[in-house]
N, C-alpha and C positions, 0 to 999 in steps of 0.2 A: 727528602722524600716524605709524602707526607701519610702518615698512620691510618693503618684502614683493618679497622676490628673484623677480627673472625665469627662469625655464626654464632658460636660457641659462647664467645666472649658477651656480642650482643643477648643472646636468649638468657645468658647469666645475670646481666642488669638489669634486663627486662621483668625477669622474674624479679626483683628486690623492688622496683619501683611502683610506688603507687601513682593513682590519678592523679589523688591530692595533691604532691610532691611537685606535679609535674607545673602546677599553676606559676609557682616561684623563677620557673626559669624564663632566661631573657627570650627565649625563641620560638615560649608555648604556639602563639596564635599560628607563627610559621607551620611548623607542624601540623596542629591543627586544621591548617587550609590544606596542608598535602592531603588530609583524609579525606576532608569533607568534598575539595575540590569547588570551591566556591564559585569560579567560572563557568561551569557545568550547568544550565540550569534548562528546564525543560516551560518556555515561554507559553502560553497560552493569553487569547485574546479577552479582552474588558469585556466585549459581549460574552462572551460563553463564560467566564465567572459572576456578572449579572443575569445572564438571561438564562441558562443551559444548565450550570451547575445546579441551582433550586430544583430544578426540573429532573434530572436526569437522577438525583441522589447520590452519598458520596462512593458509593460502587462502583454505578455506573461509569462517574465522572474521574476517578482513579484510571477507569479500565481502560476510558477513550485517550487519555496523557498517557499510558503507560503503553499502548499500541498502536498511538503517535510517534510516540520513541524510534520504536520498530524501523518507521520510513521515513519518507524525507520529502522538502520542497524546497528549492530553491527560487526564491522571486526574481531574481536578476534573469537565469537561465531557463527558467521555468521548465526545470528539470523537477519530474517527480516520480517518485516509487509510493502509491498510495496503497498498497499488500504485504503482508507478509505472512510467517508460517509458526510463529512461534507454539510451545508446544499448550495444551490446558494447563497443566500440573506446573510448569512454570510460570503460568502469566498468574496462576491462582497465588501461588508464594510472592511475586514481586505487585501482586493487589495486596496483598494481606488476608485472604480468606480462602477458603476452601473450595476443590473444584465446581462442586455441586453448585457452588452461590454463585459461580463464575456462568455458569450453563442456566442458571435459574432468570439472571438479568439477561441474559441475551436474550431467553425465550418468552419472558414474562413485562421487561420494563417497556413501558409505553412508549419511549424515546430511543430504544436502540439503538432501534432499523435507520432513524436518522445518520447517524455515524457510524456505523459496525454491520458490515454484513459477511455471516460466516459462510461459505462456500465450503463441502466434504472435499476430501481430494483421495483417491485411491490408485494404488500399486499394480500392475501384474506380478502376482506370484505365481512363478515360474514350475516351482514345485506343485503348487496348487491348482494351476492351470485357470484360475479365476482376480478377479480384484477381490483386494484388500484395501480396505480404512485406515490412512495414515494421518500426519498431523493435516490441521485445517490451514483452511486460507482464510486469510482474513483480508477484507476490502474495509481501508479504512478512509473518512471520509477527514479532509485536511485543512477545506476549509468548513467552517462555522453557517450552517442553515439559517435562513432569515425567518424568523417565527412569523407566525399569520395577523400577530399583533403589530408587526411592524412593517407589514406587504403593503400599508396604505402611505407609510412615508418614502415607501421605495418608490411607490407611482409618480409620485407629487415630484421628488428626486429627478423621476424621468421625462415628467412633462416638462422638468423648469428646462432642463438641458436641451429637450427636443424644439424649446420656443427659443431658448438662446441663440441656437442652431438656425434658424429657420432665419430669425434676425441677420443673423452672419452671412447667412446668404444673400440675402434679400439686398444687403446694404452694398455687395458686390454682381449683383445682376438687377439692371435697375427695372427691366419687364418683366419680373418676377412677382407672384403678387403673393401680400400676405397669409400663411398659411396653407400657400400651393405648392412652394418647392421643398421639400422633406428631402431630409440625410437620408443618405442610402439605406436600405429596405433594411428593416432589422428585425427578428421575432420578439417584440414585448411581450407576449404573454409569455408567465411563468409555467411551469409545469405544476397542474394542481397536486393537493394530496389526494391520491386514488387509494384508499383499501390499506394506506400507510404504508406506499412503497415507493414514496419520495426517497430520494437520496438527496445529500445536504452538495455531494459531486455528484451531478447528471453526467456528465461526459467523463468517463471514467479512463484514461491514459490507457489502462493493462486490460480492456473488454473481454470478457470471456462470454460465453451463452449464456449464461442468467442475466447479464448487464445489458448485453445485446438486446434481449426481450425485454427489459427494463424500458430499453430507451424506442422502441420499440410504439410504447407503453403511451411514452409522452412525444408521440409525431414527429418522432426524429427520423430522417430518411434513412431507410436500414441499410446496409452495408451489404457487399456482394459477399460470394461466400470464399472461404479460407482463396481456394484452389484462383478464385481471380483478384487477388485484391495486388495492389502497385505492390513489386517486387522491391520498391522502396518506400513501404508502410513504416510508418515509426513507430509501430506496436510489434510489427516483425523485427523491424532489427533490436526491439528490446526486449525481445522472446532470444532471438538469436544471443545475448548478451547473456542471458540469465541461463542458457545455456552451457554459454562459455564459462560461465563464473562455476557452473558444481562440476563439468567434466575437465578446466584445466586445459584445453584444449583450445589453443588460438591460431591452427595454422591455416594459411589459405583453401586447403583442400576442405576440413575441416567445416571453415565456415560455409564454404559454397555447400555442402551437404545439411547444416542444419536451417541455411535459408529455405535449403527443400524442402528437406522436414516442416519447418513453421507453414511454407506456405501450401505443401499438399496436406497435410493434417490438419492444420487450425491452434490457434490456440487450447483450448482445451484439452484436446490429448497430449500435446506437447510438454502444459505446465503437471500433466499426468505422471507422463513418462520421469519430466525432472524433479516427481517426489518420490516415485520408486526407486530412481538412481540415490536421491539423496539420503533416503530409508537404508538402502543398501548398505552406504556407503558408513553410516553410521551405527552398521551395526554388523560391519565388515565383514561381508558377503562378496566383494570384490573380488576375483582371484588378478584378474588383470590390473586393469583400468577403469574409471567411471566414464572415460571417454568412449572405451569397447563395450560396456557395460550398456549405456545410454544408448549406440548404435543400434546395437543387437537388437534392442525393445524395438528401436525406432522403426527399424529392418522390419520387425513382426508385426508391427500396427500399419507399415503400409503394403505388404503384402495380403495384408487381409483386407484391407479394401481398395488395393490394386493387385490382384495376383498377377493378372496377364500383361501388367505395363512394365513391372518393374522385377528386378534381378541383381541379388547381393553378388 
């Protein structure tokens, strides 16, 4: 059977040995990869450490790799979560600097708004009878904005491909004449910089009302509202998800209720509700359930703007 040191025994060695010492032994590097975890690494693209990094400074460009982290993209599936909630006071410690310096670049750096845009999020306090200010949302942008310096080799890019194209067809419809049959309709123009509220994603997966108006912005056809949009939106069922994920709650009955919620409410009050719940819950104010808990709010925000339709 093979020997497995107690706590005690380990913390006993542990105190006796130094760094130094530890260089001598056959298994150092092993170790040392369990720490460091060398597989682990946080990838960023050759344009954005040439082009973005100069630009952004190393605050900035700490804060967008370190709020990258946060979310995720997958290219095969093109599954993405570009938001998340992390707190100030954390993202200031795993930057290296102080909150203030953390609120000073988002508000001050010329380049933020390209990548990082902070959205407030607030609570019903129950007690209080009004909203409160809880942790922020954060919209982060995942991929890398094409600078204005490089918008004339993106053209050139799309004329060669659009005369490729054209050739392609041409050479399989032979009453076609050159430069009369075009690939299906596509929008080429880019979204200008207006007033510096480019996003580096225009189409943002998780849309709330600021993004909405955004896109809005740049003559994107606006979208109907909450109450009529397809009961099979894929922003709803990933409202309905993020849901499910803080109240723990997966049952059928369940879901057919918070697809209600998302889609008589809207996103916005919804991703409302699930920072009060998660406020709540983290600061264990729960007497039940965050599943009961989230209900209850949800109950309140649409009898107040359905009194007469609807009944708990």
């Amino acid at each position: 059977m093979p020997y497995n040191p107690t706590p005690e025994e380990i913390n006993e060695l542990a105190g006796r040995l130094k760094p130094d010492q530890l260089l001598v032994l056959p298994f150092y590097h092993e170790l040392e990869n369990e720490v460091k975890n060398p597989d682990r690494v946080r990838i960023q693209t050759e344009y954005f450490w040439k082009k973005w990094a100069p630009r952004l400074g190393p605050t900035m460009t700490v804060l967008v790799i370190t709020l990258r982290s946060y979310c995720y993209y997958n290219k095969l599936t093109k599954e993405k979560r570009d938001y998340c909630y992390p707190e100030q006071a954390i993202l200031a410690q795993q930057v290296g600097v102080e909150r203030k310096t953390i609120l000073r670049e988002l508000r001050d750096n010329p380049y933020a708004h390209y990548f990082i845009r902070r959205e407030p999020q607030y609570r019903y306090d129950q007690e209080l009878r009004k909203k409160v200010r809880t942790t922020d949302m954060y919209h982060v942008a995942m991929d890398d904005p094409i600078l204005p310096e490089d918008e004339g080799k993106l053209v050139v890019l799309a004329a060669e491909r659009i005369l490729k194209r054209n050739l392609e067809n041409k050479a399989f419809s032979p009453k076609s004449q050159f430069g009369t049959q075009v690939t299906p309709p596509v929008d080429n123009q880019r979204p200008k910089y207006q007033n510096g509220t480019y996003m580096a994603v225009p189409n943002w997966d998780s849309l709330t009302s600021t993004s909405k108006k955004y896109l809005r912005n740049v003559n994107v056809s606006n979208e109907s509202s909450p109450k009529k949009q397809n009961p099979d939106d894929p922003r709803q069922e990933l409202l309905v998800d993020d849901i499910i994920a803080i109240t723990g709650d997966a049952t059928s009955k369940s879901k057919m209720f918070f697809r209600f919620v998302a889609r008589e409410l809207g996103e916005e009050d919804v991703r409302e509700i699930i920072s009060q719940t998660r406020q709540a819950t983290l600061e264990g104010r729960i007497m039940a359930s965050p599943a009961k808990y989230f209900t209850s709010i949800a109950k309140h925000y649409l009898e107040m703007r359905k009194p007469k339709d609807f009944s708990s």
